[in-house]
N, C-alpha and C positions, 0 to 999 in steps of 0.2 A: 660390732667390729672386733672385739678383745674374743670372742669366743670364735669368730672367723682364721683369727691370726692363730687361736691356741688348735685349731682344725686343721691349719695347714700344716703346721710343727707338728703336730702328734702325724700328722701322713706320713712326713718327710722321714720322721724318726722312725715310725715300725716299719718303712720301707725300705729300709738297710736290713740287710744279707749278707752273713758272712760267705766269702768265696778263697777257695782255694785255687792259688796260682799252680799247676804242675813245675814250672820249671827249677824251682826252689823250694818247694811247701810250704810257704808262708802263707798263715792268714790275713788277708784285708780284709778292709769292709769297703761294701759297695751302696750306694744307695740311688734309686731309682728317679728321676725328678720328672717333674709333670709335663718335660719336653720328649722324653723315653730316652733320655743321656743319661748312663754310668757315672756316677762320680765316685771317682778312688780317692780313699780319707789315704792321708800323709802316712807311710810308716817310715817314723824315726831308726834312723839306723844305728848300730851297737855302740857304736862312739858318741852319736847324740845322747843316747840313753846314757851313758856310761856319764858324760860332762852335765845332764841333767842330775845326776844324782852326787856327785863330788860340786857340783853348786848347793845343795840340801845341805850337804854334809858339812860344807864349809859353812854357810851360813849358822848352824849349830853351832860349830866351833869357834866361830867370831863370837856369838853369844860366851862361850864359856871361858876365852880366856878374856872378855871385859870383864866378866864378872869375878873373873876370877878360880872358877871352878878346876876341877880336875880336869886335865884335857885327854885323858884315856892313853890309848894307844893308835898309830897309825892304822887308816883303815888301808888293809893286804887289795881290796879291790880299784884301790887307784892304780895301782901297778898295771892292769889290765891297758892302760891307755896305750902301753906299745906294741896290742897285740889284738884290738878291740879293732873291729871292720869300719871301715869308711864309709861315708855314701859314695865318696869319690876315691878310690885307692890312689890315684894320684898327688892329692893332696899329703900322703904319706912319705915326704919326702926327707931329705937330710934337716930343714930347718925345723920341719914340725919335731921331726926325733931329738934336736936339740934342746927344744922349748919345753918339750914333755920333757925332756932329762931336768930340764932346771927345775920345773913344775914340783917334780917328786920329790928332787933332794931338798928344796924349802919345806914341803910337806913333811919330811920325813924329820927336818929338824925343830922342826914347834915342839916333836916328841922327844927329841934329842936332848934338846936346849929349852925347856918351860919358861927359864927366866929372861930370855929374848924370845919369845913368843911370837909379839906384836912384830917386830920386823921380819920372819921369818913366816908366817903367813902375809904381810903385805908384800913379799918377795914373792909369794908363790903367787899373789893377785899382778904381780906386775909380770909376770913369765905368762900367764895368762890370756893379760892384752897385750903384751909385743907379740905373738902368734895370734891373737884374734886379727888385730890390726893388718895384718899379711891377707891370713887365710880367708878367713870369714864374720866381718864385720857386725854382724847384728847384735852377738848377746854384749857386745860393750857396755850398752848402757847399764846393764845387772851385773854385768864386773864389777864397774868402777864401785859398785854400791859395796860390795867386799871389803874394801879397806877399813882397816880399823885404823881411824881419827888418833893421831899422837899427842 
């Protein structure tokens, strides 16, 4: 039964093909399934990727100022957020520009102000979720996990 299950996953897996879309050039992947249906794997769009990687970033940075460490310098690729593609460009609206304006400026002052850190990143975590809360609900629960505990 175990080497039945690992024979259908190993199909399913070498039967993805990358395919180029003409009307954008992006690559997807596709893969084949034992019904002859295409299945298109998810591509994250520049803003997810972008809020993917300033969740890493921050998570680091929650490490380093509990500990105490050097908090470096502002990373320059947060700034992207006002300029970084939607999935939905309409969600690009006057409140999300606001929320990113607060987003930054708490961000910008961890580096500003080292020795009020801790509120200035739990200010960037609550800019955060007051536009997740609006926009798009799901990553709350790995939000909320941001906060650094006073």
């Amino acid at each position: 039964m175990k080497n039945l299950l690992l024979i259908g996953l190993s199909f399913l897996i070498f039967s993805c093909q990358k395919e180029v879309r003409k009307e954008d050039a992006s690559v997807e992947k596709t893969c084949d399934t034992a019904s002859g249906k295409k299945l298109e794997m998810y591509q994250m769009s520049e803003m997810a990727l972008l809020m993917e990687q300033m969740y890493v970033d921050n998570k680091r940075l929650k490490e380093r100022i509990i500990s105490g460490d050097t908090i470096g310098t502002f990373p320059k690729h947060f700034l992207k957020i006002h300029t970084a593609a939607m999935t939905d460009e309409s969600e690009n609206d006057d409140f999300f520009k606001e929320q990113a304006a607060k987003y930054i400026k708490s961000q910008q002052m961890i580096y500003e102000d080292p020795k009020n850190a801790k509120e200035h990143f739990n200010n960037g975590v609550d800019a955060c979720l007051n536009c997740h809360e609006q926009k798009c609900g799901g990553p709350i629960p790995r939000i909320k996990k941001l906060y650094i505990k006073k």
